[in-house]
N, C-alpha and C positions, 0 to 999 in steps of 0.2 A: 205075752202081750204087755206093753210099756202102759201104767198107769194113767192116766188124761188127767193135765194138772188143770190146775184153775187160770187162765191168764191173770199176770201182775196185778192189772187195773184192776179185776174185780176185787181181787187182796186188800189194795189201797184204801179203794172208794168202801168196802163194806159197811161200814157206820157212819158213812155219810147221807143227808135226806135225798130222795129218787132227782129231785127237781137241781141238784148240781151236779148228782151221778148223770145224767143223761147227756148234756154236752160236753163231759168231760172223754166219757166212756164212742162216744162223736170224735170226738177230736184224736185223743189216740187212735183209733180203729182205724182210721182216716191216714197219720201219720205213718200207722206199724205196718198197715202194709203199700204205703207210697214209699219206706224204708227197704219193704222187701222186696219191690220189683227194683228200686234202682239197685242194691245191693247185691241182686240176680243180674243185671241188667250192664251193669257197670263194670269195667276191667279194674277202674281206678276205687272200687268198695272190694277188692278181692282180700286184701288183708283180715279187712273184718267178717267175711262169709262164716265162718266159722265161729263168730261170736253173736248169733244172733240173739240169744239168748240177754246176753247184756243189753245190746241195742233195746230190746224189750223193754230190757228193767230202766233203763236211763230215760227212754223218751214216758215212760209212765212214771217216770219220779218229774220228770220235766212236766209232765201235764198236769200233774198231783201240785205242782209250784206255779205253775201259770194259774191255774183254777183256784185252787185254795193257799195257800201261804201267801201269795204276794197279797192278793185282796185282806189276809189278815193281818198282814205287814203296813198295809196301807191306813188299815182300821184303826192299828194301836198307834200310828206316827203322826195321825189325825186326831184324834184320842188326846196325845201329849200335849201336842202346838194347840187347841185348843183349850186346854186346862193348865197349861201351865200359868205359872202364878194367882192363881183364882183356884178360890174354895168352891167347885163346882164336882156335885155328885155324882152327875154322868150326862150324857149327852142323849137328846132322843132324837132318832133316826124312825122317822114314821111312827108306830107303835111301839117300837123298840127302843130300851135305852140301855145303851154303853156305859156301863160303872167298871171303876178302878177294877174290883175282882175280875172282872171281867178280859178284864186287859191284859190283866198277870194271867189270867189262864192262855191267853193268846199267846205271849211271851215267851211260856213255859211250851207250848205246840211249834212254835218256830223256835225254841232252841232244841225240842227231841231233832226236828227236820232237819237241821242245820248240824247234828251230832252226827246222824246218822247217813248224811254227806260226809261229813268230818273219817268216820269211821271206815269209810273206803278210796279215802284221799279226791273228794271232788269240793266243789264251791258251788254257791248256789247258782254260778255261773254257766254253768251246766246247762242251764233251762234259759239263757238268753239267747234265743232264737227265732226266727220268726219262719223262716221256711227248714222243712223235714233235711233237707240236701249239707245247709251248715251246721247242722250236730252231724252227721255223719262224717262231714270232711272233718271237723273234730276228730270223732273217735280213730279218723284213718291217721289224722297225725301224731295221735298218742299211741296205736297201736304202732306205728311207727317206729316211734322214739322207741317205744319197747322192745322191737328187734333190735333196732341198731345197738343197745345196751347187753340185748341177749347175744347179742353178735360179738360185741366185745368182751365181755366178761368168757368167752367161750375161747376167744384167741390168747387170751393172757396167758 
């Protein structure tokens, strides 16, 4: 009997607070399998049938960056343009205030993200999408190119 892994998202989100896990863990679930019925569904997703697995990991990195990284992308670029040149400690945002330390830890969270794209050759371009159907004509084009390169290197 095959193990029962955890799905990706839950991986992701684990130390995140329940109130952004819940429409994140929405929004994938939503995605992964509007993903699998077209990908069942479709002649032209047959490339990738066999990599579902990825599709997995891509659209919950993609959701993992729509939900959390750009919002903190937005935080520290907001952050900047209002402190630059001014000796201002931090910013309050309701109750909360945004200090310098703060920012660098953000910084430091979007470059692990942005490595760890780096580290399987993608860009955070990956997650600009708005409907489930264009990341996937994506992954059909790069799996693609894949063959045709696996096709060549085989004729040479």
């Amino acid at each position: 009997m095959a193990a029962r892994r955890s799905p990706i998202i839950n991986i992701i989100t684990s130390q995140l607070p329940g109130q952004l896990v819940a429409p994140m863990f929405q929004d994938f679930t939503r995605r992964f399998d509007e993903a699998k019925r077209m990908i069942n569904r479709y002649e032209f997703y047959q490339p990738i049938r066999q990599n579902l697995d990825t599709v997995e990991y891509l659209l919950a990195l993609s959701v993992f960056y729509n939900h959390v990284i750009a919002n903190l992308d937005g935080a520290e670029k907001f952050y900047g343009t209002v402190t630059q040149n001014r000796n201002i400690d931090g910013i309050s945002i309701g109750s909360y205030i945004l200090n310098r330390r703060e920012v660098l830890e953000i910084r430091r969270l979007i470059i692990s993200y942005e490595n760890l794209l780096s580290h399987f050759s993608l860009t955070p371009q990956i997650a600009n999408y708005e409907r489930t159907h264009e990341l996937l004509n994506r992954l059909v084009r790069i799996k693609n190119i894949e063959n045709e390169r696996d096709d060549q290197g085989s004729n040479e």
